[in-house]
C-alpha positions as CSV (number, residue, x, y, z in Angstrom):
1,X,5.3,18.9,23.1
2,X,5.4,15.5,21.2
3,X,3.6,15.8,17.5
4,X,0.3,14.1,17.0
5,X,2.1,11.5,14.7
6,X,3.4,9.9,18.3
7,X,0.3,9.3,19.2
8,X,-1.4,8.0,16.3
9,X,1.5,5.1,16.4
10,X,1.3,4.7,19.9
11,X,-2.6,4.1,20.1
12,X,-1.9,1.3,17.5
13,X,0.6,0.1,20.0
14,X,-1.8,-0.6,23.0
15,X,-2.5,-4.4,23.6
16,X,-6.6,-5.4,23.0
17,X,-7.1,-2.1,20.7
18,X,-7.6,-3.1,17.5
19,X,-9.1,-0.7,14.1
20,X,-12.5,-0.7,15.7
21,X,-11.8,0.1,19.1
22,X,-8.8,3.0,17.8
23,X,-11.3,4.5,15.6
24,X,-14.3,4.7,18.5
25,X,-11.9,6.4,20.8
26,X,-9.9,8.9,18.6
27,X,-14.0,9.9,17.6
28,X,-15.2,10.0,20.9
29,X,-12.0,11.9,22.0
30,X,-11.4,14.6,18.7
31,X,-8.0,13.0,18.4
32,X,-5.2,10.3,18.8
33,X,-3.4,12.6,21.5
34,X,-6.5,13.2,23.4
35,X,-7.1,9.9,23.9
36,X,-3.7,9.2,26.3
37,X,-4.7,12.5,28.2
38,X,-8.3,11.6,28.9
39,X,-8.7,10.2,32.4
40,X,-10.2,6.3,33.1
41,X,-13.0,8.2,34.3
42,X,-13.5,9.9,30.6
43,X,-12.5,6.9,28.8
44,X,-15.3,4.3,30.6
45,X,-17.7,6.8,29.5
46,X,-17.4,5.6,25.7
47,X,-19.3,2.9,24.8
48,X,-17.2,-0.1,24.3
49,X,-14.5,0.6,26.6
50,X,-15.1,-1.2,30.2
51,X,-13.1,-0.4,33.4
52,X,-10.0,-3.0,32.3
53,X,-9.3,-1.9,28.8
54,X,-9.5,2.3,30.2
55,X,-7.1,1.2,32.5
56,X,-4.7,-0.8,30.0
57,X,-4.6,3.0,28.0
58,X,-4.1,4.7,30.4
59,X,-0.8,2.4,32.0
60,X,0.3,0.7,28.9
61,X,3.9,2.1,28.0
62,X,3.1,2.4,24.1
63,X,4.7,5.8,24.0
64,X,8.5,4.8,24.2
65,X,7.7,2.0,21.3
66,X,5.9,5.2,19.1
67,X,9.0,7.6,19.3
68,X,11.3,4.6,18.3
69,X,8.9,3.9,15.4
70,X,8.4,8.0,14.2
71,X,12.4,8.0,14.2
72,X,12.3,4.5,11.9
73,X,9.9,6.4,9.2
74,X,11.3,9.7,9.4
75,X,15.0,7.6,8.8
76,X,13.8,6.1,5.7
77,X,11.2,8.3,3.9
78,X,8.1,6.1,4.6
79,X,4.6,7.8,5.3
80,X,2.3,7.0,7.9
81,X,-1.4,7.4,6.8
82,X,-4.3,7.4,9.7
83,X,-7.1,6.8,8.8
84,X,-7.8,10.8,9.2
85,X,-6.0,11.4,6.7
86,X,-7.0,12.3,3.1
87,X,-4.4,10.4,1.4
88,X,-5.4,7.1,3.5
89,X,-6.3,5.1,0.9
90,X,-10.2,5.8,0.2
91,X,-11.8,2.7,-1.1
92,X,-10.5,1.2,2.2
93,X,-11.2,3.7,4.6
94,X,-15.4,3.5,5.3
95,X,-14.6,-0.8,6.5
96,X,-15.1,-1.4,10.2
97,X,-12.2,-3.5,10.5
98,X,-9.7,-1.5,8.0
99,X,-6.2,-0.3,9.7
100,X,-6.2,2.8,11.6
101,X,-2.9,3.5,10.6
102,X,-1.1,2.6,7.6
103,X,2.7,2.7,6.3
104,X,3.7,3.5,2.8
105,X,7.2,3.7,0.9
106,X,6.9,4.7,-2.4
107,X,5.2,7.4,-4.8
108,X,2.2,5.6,-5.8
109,X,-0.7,7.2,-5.9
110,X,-3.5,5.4,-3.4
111,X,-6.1,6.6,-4.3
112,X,-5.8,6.1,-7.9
113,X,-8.9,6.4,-9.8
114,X,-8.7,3.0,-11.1
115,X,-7.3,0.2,-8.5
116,X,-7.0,-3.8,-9.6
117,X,-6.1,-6.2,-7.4
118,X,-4.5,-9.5,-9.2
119,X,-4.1,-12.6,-6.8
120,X,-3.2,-16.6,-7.0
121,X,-1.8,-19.3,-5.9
122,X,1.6,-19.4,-4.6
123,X,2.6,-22.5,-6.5
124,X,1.3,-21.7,-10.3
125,X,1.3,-23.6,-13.9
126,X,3.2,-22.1,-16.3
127,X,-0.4,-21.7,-18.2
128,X,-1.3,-19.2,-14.8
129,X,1.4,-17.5,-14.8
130,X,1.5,-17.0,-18.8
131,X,-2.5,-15.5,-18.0
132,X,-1.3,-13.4,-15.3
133,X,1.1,-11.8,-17.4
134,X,-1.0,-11.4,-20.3
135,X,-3.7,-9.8,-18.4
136,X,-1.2,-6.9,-16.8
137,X,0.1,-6.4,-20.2
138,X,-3.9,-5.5,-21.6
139,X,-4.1,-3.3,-18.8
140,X,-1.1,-1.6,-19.3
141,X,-3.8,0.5,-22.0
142,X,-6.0,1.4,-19.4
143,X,-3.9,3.8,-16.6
144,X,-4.5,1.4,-13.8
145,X,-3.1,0.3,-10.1
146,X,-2.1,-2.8,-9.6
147,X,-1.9,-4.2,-6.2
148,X,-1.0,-7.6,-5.4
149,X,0.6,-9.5,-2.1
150,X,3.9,-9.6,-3.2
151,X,4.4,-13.6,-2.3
152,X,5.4,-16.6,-4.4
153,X,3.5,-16.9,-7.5
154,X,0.6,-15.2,-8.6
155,X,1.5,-12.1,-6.4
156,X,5.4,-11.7,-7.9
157,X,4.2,-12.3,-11.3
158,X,1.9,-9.7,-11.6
159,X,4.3,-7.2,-9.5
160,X,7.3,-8.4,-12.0
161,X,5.0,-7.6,-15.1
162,X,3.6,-4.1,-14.2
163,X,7.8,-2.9,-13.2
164,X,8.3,-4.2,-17.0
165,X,5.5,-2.3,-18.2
166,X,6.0,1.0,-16.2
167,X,2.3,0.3,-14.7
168,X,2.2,1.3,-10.9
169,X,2.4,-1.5,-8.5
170,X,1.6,-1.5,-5.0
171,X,2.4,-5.0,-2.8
172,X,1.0,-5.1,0.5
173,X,2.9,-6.9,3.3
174,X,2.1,-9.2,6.2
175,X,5.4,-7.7,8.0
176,X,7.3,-4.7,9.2
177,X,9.4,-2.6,6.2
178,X,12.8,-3.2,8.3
179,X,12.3,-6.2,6.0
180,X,11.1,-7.8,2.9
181,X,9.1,-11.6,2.9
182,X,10.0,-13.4,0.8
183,X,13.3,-12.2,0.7
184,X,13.9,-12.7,-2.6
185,X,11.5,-10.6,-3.6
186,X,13.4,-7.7,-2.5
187,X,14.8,-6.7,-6.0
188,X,11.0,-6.5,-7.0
189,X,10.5,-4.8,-3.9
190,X,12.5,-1.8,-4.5
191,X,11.9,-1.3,-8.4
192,X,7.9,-1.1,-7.0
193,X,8.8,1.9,-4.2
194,X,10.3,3.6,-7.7
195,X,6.7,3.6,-9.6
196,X,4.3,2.6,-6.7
197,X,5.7,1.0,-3.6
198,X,5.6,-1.2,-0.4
199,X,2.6,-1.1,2.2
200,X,1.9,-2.4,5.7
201,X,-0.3,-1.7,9.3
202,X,3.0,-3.3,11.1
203,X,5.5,-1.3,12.5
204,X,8.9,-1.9,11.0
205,X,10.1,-4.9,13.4
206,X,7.3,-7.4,13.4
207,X,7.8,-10.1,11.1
208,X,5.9,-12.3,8.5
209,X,3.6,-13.7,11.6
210,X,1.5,-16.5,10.2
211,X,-2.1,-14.2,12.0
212,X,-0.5,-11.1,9.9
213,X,-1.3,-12.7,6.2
214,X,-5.3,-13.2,6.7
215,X,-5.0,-9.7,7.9
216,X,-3.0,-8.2,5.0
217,X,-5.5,-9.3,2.5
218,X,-8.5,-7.3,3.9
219,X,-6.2,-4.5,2.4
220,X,-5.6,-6.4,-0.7
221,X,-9.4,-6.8,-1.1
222,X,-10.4,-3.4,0.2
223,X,-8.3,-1.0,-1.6
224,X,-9.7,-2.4,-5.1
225,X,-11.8,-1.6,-7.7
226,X,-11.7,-4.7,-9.0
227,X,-10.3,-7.8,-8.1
228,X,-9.1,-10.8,-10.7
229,X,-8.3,-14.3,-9.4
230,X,-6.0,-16.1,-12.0
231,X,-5.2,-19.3,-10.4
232,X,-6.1,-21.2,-7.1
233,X,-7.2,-24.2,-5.5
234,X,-10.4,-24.6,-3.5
235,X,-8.9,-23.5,-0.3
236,X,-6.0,-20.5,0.3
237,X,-5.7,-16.8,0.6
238,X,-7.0,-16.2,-2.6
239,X,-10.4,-17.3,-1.7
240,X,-10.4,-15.8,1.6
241,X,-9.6,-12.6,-0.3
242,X,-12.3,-13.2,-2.4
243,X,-14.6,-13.6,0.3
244,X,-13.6,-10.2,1.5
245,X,-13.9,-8.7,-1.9
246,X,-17.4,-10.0,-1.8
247,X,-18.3,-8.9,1.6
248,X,-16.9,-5.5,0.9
249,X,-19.3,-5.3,-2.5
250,X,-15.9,-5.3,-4.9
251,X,-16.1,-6.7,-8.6
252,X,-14.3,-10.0,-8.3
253,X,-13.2,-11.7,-11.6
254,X,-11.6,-15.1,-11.8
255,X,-10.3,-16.8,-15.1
256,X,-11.8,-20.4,-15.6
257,X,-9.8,-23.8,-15.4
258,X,-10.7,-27.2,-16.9
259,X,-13.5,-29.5,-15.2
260,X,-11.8,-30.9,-12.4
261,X,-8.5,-29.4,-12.4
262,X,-7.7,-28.6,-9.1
263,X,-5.4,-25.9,-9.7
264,X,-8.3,-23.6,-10.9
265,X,-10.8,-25.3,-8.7
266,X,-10.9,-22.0,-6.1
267,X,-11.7,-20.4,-9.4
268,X,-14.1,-22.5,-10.6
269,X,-16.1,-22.5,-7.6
270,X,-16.4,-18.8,-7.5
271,X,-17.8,-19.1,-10.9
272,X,-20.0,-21.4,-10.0
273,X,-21.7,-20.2,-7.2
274,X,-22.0,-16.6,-8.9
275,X,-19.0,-14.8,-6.6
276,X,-17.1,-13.8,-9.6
277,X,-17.5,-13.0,-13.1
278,X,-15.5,-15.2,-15.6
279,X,-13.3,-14.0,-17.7
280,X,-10.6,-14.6,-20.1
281,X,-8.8,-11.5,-20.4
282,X,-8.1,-8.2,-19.4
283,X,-10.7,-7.0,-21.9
284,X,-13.8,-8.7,-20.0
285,X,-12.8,-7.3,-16.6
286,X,-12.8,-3.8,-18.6
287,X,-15.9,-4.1,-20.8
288,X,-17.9,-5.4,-17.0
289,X,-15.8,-2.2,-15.5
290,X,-17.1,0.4,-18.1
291,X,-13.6,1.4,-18.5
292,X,-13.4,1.6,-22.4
293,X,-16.9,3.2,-22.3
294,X,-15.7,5.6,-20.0
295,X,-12.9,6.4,-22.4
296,X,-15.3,7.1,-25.2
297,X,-18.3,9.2,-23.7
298,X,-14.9,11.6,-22.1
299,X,-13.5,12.1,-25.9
300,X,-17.4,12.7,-27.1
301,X,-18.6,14.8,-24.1
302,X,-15.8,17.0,-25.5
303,X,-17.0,17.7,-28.7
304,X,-20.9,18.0,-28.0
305,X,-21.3,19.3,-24.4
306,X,-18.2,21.9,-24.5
307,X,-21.4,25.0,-24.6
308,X,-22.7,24.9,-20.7
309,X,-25.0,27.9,-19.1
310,X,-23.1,30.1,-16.7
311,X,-25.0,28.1,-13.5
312,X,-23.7,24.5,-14.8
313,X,-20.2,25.9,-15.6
314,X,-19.6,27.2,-11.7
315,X,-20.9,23.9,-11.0
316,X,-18.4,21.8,-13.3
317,X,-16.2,24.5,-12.0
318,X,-16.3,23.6,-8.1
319,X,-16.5,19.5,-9.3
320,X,-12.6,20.2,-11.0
321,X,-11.4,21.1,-7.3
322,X,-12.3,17.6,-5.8
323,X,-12.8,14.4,-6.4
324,X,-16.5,14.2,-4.7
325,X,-18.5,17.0,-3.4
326,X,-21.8,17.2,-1.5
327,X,-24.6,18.6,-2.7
328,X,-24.6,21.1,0.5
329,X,-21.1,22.4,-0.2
330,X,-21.9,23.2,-4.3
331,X,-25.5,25.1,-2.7
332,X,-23.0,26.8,-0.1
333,X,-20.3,27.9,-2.8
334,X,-22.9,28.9,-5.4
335,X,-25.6,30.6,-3.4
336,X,-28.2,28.7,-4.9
337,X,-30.9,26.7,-3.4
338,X,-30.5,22.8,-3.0
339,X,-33.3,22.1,-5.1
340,X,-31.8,24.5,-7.9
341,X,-28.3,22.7,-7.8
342,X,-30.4,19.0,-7.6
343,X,-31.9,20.0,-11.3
344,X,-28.6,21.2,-12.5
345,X,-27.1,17.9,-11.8
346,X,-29.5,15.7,-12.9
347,X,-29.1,18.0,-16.7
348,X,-25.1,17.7,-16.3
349,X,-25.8,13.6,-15.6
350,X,-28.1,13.6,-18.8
351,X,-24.9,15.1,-20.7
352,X,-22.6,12.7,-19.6
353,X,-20.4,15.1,-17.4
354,X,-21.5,14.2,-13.7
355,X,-22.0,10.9,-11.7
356,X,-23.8,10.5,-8.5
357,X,-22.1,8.8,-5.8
358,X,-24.1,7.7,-2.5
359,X,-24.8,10.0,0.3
360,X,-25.8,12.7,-2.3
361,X,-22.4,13.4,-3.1
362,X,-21.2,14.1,-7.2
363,X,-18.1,13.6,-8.9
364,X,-17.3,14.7,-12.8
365,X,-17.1,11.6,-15.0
């Protein structure tokens, strides 16, 4: 009986099914193996899915490419991470168009509770890169992810800086992990998979395709917190990955250039037209962040909110065990009425201990 892990690969595999379409069917089907054992009858019953493509799932010869692939990962200690999965990277996972299926080398943890995302130009000034490095350095204070592109410039800079800091770094690749592009970034490359690592939706053979790199930074843009552009011209992947950032609600950041100067004019225009926040240092991105703040009301709600009633304390209680919970699962485990837990909340919110998160769901601060 092949493992489910087959399948999840192999549903990747199949030619016209992109993250859209693999996410409708493994929904409409309870499951990546279901999917290759429903019949074209079954599968032109989803909406979406037309006679052609239920017949392209149902003949397509993904399964031989999967087994090669699971025997790849399993060889060299890399995780897959479908979209199912709770260690799929979070912030990325509710976007239409984000990968099904995801590979990881490293120990990096993904869904960090603070994720920046630095990009740039490949070709930088000696004045970006001196910025870029500055700003990892400042950050270095605040227990972040940093998550870059790993290509010339900007990307290897702000890699380079958080391996010589010890801050967990994360580059995302247009490629397969049988290799590294650039190649000289490999040295970089494996000091990251030692504190954070190497990420990519392409199976280990495909290569740096020119399509891949639009398509890598979605992920750049999606997995993020925030998002700091340090140094681009008015056209490039930065500003596509801004635009993404944008679309996908992020707080996008980009440091300012002189009138004119069309090495920062990508940046400028952001500004400009009120797409990102300018800022000078690592300090602005935190202040707009709440970061700092954060810092301070956790150190204070310790010394003035330690005394609790026995109801809020089982609710703090259930809120240690997971990062979010609903409001229907804390009225389950306690036993108390919705409306009871809804005013305990809103008095834990008022002390500083709880935040509300959309879709009634709460989180401790």
């Amino acid at each position: 009986m092949k493992n489910e892990l087959l399948y999840k690969i192999a549903i990747t595999k199949i030619p016209k099914v992109g993250p859209i379409t693999t996410k409708n069917l493994v929904s409409y089907c309870g499951g990546a193996r279901n999917v290759f054992e429903a019949t074209s009858k079954e599968l032109v019953q989803i909406p979406g899915i037309g006679r052609t493509l239920a017949e392209n799932i149902r003949n397509h010869n993904v399964l031989e490419e999967a087994e090669k692939e699971v025997e790849y990962v399993k060889a060299n200690d890399i995780q897959c991470l479908f979209y199912t999965d709770d260690n799929y990277p979070q912030r990325l996972k509710h976007y239409n168009d984000s990968p099904a299926l995801l590979y990881f080398k490293g120990n990096a943890e993904l869904n960090h509770h603070r994720i920046v995302s630095i990009i740039g130009t490949r070709k930088p000034s000696a004045h970006g890169k001196a910025i870029c490095e500055e700003i990892v350095e400042e950050l270095a204070a605040y227990n972040v992810l940093i998550v870059s592109g790993l290509a010339y410039g900007i990307d290897v800079t702000a890699h380079k800086k958080s391996v010589l800091m010890k801050i967990p770094t994360v580059g995302v690749l247009g490629n397969g992990m049988a290799s590294i592009y650039p190649h000289e970034h490999r040295k970089v490359a494996n000091d990251m998979i030692e504190n954070g690592g190497i990420l990519t939706e392409y199976t280990h053979q495909q290569g740096p395709d020119r399509e891949h790199f639009p398509m890598r930074n979605r992920i750049v843009a999606g997995m993020c917190d925030a998002l700091i552009v340090v140094e681009t011209k008015h056209k490039g992947g930065s500003m596509i990955t801004s635009e993404l950032a944008n679309g996908y609600n992020k707080d996008v950041f980009a440091i300012p250039g002189r009138a004119r100067d069309k090495r920062f004019g990508g940046c400028n225009f952001l500004i400009k037209n009120h797409k990102a926040l300018l800022v000078e240092s690592a300090e602005d991105v935190v202040n707009v962040m709440r970061w700092e703040q954060f810092e301070k009301n956790r150190n204070i709600q310790k010394q003035l909110f330690v005394e609790l009633s026995g109801k809020e304390q089982s609710v703090v209680d259930i809120l240690k065990t997971e990062n979010e919970v609903s409001i229907d699962k804390l009225s389950y485990t306690t036993q108390m009425q919705p409306s009871e837990i809804s005013s305990l909340l809103l008095e834990l919110e008022f002390k500083g201990l709880v935040k509300t998160l959309p879709g009634k769901r709460y989180m401790l601060v």
